[in-house]
N, C-alpha and C positions, 0 to 999 in steps of 0.2 A: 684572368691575370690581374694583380693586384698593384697599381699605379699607386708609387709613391709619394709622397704630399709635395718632396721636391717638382716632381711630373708636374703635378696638377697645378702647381705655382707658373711655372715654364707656361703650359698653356694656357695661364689667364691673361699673363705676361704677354705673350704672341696675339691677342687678336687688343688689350685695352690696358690703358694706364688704371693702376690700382689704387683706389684711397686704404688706407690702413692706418687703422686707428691703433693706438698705443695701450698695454693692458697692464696692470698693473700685477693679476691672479688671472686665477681660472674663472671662477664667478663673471667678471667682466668681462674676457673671451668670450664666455656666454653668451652675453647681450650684444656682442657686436655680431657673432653669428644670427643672432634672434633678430637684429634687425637687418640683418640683409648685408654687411658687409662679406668681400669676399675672400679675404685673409686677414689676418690680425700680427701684431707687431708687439712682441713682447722685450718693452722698454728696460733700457738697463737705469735709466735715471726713476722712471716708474718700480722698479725693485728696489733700488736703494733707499727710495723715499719713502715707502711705503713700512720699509724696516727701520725708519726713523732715523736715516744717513743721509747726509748731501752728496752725491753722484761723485764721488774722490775718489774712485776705486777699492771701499771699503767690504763689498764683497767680494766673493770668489768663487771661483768656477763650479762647485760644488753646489751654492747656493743656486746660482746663476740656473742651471743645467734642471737642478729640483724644481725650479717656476717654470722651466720649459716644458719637462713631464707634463706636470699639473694642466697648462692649456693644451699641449699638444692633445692629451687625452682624452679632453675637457668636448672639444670640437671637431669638427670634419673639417674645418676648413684650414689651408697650409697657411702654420705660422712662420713668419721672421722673427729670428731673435737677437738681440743683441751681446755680442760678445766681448766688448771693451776691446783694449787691444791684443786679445788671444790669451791672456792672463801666463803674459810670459813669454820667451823665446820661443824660437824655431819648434822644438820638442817639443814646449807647451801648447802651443799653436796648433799642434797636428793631435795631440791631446783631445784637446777641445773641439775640433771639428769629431773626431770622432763619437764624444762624450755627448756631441747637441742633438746629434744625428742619430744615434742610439736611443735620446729622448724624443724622438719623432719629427722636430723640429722641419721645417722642409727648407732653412737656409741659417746662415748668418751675416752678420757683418762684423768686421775686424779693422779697426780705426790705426791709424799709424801716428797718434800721439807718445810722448815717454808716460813709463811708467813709476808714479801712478797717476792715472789720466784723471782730467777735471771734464765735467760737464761743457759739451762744445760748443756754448755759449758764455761762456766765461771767460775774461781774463787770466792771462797767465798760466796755458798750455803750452806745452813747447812738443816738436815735432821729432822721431826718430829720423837718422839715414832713411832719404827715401829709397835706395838699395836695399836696405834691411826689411823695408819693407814689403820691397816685393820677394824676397827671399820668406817671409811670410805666406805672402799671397801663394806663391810656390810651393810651400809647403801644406798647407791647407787643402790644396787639389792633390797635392797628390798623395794626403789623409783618409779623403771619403771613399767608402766602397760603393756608395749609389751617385752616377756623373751625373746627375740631376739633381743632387741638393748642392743648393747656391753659394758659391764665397763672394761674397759684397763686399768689396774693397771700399772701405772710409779713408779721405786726407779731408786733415784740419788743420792743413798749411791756408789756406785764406786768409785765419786772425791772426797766424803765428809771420810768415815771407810774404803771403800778398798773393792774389791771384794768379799772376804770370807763374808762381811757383806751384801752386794749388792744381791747374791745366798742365801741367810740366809731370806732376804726382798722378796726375787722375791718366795720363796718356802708359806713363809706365807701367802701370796699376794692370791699365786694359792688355799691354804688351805680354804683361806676365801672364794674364791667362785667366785674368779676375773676370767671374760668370757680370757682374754689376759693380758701377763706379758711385760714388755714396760723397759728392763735395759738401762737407756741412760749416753751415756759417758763412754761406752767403750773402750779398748784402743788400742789391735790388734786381729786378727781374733780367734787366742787362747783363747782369754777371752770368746769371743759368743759362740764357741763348750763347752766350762767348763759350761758358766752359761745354756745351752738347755738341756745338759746332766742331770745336777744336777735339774734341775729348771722342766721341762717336766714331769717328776714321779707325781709331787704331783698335776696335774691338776686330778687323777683320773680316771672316767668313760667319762671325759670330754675330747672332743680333745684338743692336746697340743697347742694354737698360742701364736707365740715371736712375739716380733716387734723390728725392727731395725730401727736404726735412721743413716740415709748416711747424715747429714748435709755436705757440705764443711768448712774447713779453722778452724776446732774444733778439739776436743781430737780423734777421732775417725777416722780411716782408712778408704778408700772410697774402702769396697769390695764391688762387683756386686749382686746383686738379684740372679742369679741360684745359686752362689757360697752359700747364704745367707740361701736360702731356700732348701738347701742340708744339714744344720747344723738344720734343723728345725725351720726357723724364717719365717710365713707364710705373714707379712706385712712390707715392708720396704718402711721406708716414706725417702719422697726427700724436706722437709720441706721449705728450702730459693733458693731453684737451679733457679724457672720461676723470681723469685724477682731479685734477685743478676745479672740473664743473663738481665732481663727488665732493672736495676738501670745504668747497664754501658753501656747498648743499649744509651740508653736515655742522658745518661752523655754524651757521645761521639758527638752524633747530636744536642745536644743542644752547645756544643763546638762549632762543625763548623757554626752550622747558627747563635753563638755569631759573631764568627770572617767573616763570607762571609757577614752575612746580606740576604743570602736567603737560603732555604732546597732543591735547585734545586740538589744539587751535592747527597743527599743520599734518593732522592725521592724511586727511584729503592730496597731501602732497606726496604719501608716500606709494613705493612699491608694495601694494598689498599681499597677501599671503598665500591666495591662490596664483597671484603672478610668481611669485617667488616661488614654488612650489613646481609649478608649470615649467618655470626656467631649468631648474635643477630637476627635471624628470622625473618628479616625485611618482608619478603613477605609472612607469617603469621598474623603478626602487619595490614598489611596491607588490606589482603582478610577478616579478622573480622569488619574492616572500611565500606568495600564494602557491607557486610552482614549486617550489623545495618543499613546503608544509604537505602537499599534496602527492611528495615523489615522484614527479612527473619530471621528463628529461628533455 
């Protein structure tokens, strides 16, 4: 029997809080599977940035769903993806679950800012009907054809009405029937214990999952995962962390081989070629050439 990556999310979920890193491609999926992580989180601010966009909603589901492919495919390990705010109403929303899901994805999340959404550390977001929203969340379950891939309810009322409203969104969120509640832009560790306490009840007969978002250089304090998942938050993602260490790697060497004229001086710091080689299953690639040349089955 062949268990779903939704499944296998579910049971990581059930016995440990998850660190999950943010990926930008598939390549990088790689290396988070390679070094041992146990899901990966394919960022929607990591895709937009990556295509040379600041995270405004400038892609679209189309886009979105093609980078899910890519890692889904990429790894064994079940990805989350991010889906902005469902790229659209009701219709489009059940769209999209279906579309991520098709991409192998094993969850998403679906934010209840207007559209078109800003980066949830920013200024000047504003919030749909938290009704609408769950009329969202509602429709999203009842989109998927496997009850194990995930709909991650996101409110990004914090920055926009202020906690009281943000615990008020995350309680209806859980009411409607959202598998995971997703408060982002928090603002010290007090706010996570208030909103899991308040927020945890109304999931029901259902197990409680929060999700935490550890971005860098935003609204939000950089606590640790055990700290995280003692307050009851069983997914924290690391959304720009592989991006931001890649961008300034890269800034730096590309500095000095402006100014040397050669990469001799930071060879020693790179990924070398059997490593890269080894990541990408180059001698897999390889023994299936040998196999077909051979007409072997």
């Amino acid at each position: 029997m062949v268990i779903s990556k939704g499944a296998r999310l579910r049971n990581l979920l059930a016995h440990d809080t998850l660190a999950v890193p943010g990926v930008f491609n598939a390549l990088t999926a790689m290396l988070v599977e390679e070094v041992g992580f146990r899901a990966v989180y394919v960022s929607g601010a990591g895709l937009s940035n990556s295509a040379g966009y600041p995270d405004v909603g400038l892609l679209g589901l189309s886009e979105f769903v093609q980078q899910a492919r890519y890692v889904a495919g990429a790894v064994s390990i079940p990805a989350i993806c991010d889906a902005d705010t469902g790229f659209g109403e009701v219709p489009n929303v059940a769209r999209t679950v279906r579309e991520f899901e098709a991409a192998g994805a094993a969850g998403i999340h679906i934010e209840d800012q207007e559209w078109p959404k800003r980066c949830g550390h920013l200024e000047g977001k504003q919030v749909i009907d938290a009704e609408a929203m769950a009329e969202k969340v509602r429709a999203a379950l009842r989109a998927r054809t496997d009850p194990d891939f995930m709909i991650i309810a996101r409110t990004d009322a914090r920055s926009v009405k202020g906690l009281d409203e943000a615990i008020r969104r995350g309680r209806l969120y859980a009411d409607s029937g959202a598998d995971a509640i997703f408060p982002e832009a928090l603002e010290k560790l007090e706010e996570f214990e208030l909103f899991a306490k308040q927020v945890s009840p109304h999931f029901g007969s259902r197990p409680p999952i929060l999700v935490a978002n550890m971005t860098e250089f935003g609204k939000t304090p950089l606590i640790g995962t055990e700290s995280l998942g003692r307050l009851g938050y069983r997914i924290v993602l690391f959304p720009q962390t592989a991006l931001r260490v890649a961008l300034k790697a890269m800034k730096d060497a590309l500095t000095v081989l402006k100014q040397a004229g050669t990469q001799r001086e930071f060879v020693n710091r790179m990924s070398t070629r059997k490593d890269l080689y080894t990541l990408l299953r180059y001698d897999v690639a390889a023994a299936m050439d040998r196999k077909s040349e051979q007409g072997g089955d």
